[in-house]
Backbone atoms as SQL, in Angstrom:
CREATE TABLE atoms (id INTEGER PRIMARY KEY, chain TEXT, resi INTEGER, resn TEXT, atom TEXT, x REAL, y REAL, z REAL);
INSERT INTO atoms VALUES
  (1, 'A', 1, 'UNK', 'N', 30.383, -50.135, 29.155),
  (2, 'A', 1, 'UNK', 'CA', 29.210, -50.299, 29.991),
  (3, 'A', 1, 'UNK', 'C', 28.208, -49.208, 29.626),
  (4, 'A', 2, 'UNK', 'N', 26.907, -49.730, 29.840),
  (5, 'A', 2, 'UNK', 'CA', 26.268, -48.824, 29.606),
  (6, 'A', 2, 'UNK', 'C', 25.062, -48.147, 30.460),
  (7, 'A', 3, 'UNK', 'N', 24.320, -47.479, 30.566),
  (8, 'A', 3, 'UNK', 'CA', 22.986, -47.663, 31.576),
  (9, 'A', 3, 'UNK', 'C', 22.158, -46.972, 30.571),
  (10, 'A', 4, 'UNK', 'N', 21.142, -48.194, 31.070),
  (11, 'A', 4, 'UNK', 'CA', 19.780, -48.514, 29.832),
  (12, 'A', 4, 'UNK', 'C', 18.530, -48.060, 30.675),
  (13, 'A', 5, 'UNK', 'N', 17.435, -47.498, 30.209),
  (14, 'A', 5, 'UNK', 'CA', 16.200, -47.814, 30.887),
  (15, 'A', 5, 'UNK', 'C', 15.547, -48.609, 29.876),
  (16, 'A', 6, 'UNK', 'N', 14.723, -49.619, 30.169),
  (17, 'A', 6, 'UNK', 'CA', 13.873, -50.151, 29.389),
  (18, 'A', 6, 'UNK', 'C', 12.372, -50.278, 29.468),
  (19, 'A', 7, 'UNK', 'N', 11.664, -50.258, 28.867),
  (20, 'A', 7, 'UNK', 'CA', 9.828, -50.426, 28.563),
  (21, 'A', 7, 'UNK', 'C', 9.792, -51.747, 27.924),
  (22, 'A', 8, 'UNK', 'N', 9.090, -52.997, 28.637),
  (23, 'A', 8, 'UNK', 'CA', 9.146, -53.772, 28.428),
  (24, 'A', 8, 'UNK', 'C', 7.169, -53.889, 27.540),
  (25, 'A', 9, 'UNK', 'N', 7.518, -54.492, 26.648),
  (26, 'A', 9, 'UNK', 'CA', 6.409, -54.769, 25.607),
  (27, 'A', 9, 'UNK', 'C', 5.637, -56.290, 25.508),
  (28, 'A', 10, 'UNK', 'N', 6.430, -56.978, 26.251),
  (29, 'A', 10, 'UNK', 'CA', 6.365, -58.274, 25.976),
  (30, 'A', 10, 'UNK', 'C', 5.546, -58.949, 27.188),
  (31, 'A', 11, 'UNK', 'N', 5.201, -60.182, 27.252),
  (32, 'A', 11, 'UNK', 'CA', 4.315, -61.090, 28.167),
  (33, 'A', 11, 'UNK', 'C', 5.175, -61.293, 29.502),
  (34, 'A', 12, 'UNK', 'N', 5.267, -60.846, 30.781),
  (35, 'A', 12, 'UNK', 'CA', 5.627, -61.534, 31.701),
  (36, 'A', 12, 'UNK', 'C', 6.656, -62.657, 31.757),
  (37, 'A', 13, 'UNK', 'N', 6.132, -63.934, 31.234),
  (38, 'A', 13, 'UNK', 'CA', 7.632, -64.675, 31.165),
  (39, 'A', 13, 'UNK', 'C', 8.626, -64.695, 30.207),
  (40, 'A', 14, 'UNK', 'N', 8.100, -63.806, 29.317),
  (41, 'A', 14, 'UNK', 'CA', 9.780, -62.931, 28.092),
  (42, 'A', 14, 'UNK', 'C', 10.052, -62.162, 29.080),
  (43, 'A', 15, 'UNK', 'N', 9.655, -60.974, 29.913),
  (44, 'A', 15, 'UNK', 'CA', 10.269, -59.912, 30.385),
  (45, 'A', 15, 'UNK', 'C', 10.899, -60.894, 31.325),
  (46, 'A', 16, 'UNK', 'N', 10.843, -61.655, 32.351),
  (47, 'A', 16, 'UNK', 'CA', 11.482, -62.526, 32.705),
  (48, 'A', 16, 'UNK', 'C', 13.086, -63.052, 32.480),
  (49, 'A', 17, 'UNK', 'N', 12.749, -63.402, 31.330),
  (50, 'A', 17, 'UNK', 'CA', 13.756, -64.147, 30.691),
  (51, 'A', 17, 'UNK', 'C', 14.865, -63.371, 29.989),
  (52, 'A', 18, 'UNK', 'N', 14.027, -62.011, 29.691),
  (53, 'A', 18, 'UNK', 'CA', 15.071, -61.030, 29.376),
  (54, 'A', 18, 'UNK', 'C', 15.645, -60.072, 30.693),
  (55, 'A', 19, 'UNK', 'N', 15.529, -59.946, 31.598),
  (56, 'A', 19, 'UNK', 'CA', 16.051, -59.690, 33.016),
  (57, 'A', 19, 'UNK', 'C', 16.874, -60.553, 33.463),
  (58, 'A', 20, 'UNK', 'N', 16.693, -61.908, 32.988),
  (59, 'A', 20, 'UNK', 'CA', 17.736, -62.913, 33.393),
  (60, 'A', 20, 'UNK', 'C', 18.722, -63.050, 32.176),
  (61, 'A', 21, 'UNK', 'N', 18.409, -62.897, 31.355),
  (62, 'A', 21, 'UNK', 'CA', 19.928, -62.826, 30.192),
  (63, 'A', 21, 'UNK', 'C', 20.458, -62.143, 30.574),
  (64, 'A', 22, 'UNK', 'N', 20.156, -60.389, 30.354),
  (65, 'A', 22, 'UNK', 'CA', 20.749, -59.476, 30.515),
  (66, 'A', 22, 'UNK', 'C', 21.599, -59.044, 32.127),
  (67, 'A', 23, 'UNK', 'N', 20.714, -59.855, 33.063),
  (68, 'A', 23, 'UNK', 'CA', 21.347, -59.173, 34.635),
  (69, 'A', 23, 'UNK', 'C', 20.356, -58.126, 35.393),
  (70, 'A', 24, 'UNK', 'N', 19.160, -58.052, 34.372),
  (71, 'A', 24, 'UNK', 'CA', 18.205, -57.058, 34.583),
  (72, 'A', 24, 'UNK', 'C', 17.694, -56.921, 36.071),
  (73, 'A', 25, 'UNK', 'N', 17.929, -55.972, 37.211),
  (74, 'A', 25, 'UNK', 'CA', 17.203, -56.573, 38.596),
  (75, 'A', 25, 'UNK', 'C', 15.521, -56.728, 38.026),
  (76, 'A', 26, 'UNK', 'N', 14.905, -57.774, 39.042),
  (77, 'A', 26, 'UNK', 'CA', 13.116, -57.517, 39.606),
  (78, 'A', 26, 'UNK', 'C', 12.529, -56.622, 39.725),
  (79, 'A', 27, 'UNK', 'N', 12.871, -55.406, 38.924),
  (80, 'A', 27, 'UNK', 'CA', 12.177, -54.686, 39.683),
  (81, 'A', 27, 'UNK', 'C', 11.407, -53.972, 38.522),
  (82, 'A', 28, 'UNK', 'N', 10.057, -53.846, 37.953),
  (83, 'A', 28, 'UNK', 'CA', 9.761, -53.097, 36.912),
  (84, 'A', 28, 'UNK', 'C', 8.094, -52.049, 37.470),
  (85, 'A', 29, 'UNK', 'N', 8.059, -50.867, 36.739),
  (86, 'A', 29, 'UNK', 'CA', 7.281, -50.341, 37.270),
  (87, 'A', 29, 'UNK', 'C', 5.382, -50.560, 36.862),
  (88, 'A', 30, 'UNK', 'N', 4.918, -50.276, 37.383),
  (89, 'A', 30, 'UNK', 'CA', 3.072, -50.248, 36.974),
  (90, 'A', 30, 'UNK', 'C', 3.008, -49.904, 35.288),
  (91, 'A', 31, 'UNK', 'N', 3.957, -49.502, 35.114),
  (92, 'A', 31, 'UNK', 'CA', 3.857, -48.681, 33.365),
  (93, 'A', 31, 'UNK', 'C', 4.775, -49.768, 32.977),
  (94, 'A', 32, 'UNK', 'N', 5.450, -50.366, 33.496),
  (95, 'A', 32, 'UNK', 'CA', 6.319, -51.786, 32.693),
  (96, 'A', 32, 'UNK', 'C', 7.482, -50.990, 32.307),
  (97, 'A', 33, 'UNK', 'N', 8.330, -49.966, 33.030),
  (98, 'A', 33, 'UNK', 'CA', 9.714, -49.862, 32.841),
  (99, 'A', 33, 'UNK', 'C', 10.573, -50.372, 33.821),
  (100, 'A', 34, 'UNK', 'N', 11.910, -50.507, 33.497),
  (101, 'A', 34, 'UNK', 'CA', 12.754, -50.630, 34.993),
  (102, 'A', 34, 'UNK', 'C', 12.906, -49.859, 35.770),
  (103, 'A', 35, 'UNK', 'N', 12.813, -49.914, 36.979),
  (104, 'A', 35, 'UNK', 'CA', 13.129, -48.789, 38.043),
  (105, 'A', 35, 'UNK', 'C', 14.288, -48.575, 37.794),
  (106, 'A', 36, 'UNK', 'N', 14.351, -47.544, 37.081),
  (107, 'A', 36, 'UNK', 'CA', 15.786, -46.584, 37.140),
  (108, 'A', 36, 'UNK', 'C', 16.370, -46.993, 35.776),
  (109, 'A', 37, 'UNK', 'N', 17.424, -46.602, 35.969),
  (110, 'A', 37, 'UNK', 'CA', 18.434, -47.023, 34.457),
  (111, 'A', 37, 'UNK', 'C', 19.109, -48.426, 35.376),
  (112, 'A', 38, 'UNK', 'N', 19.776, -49.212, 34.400),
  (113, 'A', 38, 'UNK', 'CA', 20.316, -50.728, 35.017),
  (114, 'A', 38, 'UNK', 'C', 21.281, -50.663, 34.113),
  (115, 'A', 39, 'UNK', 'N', 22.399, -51.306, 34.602),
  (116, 'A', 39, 'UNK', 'CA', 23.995, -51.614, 33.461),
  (117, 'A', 39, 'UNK', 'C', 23.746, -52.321, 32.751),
  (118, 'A', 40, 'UNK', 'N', 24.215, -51.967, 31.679),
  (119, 'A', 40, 'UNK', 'CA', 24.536, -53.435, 30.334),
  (120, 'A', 40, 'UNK', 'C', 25.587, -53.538, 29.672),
  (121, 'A', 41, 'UNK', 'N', 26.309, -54.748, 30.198),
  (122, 'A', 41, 'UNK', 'CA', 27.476, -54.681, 29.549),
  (123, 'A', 41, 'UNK', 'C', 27.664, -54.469, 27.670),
  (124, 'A', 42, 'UNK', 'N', 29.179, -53.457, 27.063),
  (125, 'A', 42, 'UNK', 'CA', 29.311, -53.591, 25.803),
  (126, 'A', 42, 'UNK', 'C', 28.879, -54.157, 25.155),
  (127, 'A', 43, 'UNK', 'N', 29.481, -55.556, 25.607),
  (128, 'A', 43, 'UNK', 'CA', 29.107, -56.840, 24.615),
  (129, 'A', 43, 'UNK', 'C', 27.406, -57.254, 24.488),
  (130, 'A', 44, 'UNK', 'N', 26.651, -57.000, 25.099),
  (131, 'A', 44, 'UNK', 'CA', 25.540, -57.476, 25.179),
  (132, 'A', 44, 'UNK', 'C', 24.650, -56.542, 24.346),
  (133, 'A', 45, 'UNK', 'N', 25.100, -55.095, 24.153),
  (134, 'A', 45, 'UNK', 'CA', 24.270, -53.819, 24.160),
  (135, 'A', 45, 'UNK', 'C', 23.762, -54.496, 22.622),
  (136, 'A', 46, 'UNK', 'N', 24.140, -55.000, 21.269),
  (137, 'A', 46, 'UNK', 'CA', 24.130, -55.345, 20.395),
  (138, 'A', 46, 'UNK', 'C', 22.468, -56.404, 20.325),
  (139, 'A', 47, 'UNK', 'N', 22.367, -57.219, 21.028),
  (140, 'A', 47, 'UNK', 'CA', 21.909, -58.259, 21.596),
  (141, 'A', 47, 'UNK', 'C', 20.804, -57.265, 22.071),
  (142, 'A', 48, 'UNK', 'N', 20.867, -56.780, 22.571),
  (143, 'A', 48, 'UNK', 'CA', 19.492, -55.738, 23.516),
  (144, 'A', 48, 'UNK', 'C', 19.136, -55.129, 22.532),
  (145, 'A', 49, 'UNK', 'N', 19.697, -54.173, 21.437),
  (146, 'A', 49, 'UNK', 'CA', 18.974, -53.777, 20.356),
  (147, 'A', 49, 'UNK', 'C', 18.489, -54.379, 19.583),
  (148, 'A', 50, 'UNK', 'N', 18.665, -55.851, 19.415),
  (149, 'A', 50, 'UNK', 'CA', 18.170, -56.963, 18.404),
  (150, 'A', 50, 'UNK', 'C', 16.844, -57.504, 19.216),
  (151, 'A', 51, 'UNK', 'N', 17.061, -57.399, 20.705),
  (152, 'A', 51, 'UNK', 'CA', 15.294, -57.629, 21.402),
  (153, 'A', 51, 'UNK', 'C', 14.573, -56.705, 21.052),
  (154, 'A', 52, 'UNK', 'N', 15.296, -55.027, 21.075),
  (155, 'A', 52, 'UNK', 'CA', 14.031, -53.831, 20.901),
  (156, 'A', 52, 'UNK', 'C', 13.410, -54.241, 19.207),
  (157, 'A', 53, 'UNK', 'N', 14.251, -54.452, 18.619),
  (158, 'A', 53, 'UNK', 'CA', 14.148, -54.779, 16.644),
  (159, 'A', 53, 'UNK', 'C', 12.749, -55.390, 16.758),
  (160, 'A', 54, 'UNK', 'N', 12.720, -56.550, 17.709),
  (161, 'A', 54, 'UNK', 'CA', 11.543, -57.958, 17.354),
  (162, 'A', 54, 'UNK', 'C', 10.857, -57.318, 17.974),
  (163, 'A', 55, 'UNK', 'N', 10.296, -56.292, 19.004),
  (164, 'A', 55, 'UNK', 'CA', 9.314, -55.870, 19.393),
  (165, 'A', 55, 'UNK', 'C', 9.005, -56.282, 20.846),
  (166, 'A', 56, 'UNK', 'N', 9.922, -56.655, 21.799),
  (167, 'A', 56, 'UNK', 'CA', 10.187, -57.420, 23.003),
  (168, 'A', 56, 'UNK', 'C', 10.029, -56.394, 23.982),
  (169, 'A', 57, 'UNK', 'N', 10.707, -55.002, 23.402),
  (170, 'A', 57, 'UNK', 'CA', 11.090, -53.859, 24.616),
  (171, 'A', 57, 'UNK', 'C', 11.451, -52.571, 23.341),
  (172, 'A', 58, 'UNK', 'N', 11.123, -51.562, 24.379),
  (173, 'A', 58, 'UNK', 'CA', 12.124, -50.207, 24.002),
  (174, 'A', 58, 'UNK', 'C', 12.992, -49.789, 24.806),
  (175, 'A', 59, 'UNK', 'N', 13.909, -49.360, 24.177),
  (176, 'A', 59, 'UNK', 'CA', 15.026, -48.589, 25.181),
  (177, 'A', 59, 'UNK', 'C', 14.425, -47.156, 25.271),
  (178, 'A', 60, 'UNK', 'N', 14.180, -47.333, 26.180),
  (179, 'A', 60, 'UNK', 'CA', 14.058, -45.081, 26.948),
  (180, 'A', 60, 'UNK', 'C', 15.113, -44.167, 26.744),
  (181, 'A', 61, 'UNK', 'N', 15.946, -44.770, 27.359),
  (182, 'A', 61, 'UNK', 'CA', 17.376, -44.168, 27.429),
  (183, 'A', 61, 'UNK', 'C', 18.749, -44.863, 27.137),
  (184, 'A', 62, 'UNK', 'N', 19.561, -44.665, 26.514),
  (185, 'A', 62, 'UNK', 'CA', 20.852, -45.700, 26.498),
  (186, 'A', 62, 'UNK', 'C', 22.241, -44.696, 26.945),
  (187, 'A', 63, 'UNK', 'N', 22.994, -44.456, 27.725),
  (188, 'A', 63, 'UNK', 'CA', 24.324, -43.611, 28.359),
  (189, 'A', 63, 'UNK', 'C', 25.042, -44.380, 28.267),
  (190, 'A', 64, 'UNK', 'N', 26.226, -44.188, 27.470),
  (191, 'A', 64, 'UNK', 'CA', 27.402, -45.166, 27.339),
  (192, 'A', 64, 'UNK', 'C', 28.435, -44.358, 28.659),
  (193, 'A', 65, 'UNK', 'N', 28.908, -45.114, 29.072),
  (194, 'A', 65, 'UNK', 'CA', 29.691, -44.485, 30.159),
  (195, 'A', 65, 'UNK', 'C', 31.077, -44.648, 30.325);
């Protein structure tokens, strides 16, 4: 498991859609990060670096735990 912050780069209904793959809560800030760090499972973390690759998001922070 991990806890991620993310900066989302992308249009509204990608950030969307990537909150709903991932498990991401609703909640993102005026600057377009997530409030707070959010879990991401192992298996997925792979998958989340292949969204930051295409230019979708950055990761802020990644803590494997």
């Amino acid at each position: 498991m991990y806890e991620v912050r993310i900066y989302f780069k992308c249009k509204w209904e990608d950030v969307y859609r990537i909150q709903e793959r991932f498990g991401i809560p609703r909640c993102t800030t005026v600057n377009g990060e997530t409030c707070g760090s959010v879990p991401i499972k192992d298996e997925d973390m792979d998958l989340l670096r292949e969204t930051e690759r295409r230019g979708y998001i950055q990761i802020r922070k990644a803590i494997k735990l």
